[in-house]
Residue frames as qw, qx, qy, qz and C-alpha x, y, z in Angstrom:
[[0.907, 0.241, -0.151, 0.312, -25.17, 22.05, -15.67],
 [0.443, -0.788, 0.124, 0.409, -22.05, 22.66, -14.20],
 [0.397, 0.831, -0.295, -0.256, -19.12, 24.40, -15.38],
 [0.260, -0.545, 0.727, 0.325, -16.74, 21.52, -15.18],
 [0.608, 0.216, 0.759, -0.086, -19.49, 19.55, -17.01],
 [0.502, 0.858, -0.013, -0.110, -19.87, 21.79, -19.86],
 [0.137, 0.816, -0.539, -0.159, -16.18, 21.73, -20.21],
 [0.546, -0.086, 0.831, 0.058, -15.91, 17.91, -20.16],
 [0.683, 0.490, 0.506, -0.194, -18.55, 18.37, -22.77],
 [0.324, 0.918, -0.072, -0.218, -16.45, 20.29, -25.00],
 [0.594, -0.499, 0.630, 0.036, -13.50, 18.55, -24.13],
 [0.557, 0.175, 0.811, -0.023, -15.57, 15.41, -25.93],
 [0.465, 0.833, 0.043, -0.295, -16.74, 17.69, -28.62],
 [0.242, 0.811, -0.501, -0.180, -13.17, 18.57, -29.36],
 [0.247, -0.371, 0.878, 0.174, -11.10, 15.07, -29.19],
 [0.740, 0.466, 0.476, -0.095, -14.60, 13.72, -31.65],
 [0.293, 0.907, 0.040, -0.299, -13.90, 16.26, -33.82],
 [0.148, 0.754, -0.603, -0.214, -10.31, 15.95, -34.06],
 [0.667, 0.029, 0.742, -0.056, -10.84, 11.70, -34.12],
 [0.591, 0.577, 0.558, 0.075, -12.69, 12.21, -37.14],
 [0.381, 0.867, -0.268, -0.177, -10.80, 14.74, -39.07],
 [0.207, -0.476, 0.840, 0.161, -7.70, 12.39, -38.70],
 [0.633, 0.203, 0.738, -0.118, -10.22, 9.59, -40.09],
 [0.659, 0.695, 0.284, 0.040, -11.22, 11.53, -43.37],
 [0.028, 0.788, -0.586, -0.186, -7.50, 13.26, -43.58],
 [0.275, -0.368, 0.849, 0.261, -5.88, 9.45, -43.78],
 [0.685, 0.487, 0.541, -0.032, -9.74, 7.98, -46.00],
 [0.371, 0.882, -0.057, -0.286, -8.69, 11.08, -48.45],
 [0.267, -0.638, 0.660, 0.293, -4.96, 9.60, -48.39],
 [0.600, 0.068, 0.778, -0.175, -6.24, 6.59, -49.60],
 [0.027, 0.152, -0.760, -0.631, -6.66, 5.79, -53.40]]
């Protein structure tokens, strides 16, 4: 693998990551 591919991959890692902490940060808001 290359290295810009690993870093794309991480990239994608990180903006899931933070996708879905904003998802259970505003479900938690939520009554």
């Amino acid at each position: 693998m290359t290295i810009k591919g690993r870093i794309n991959v991480l990239r994608r890692l990180e903006v899931t990551a933070t996708a879905s902490r904003a998802v259970f940060r505003t479900a938690g808001d939520m009554p």
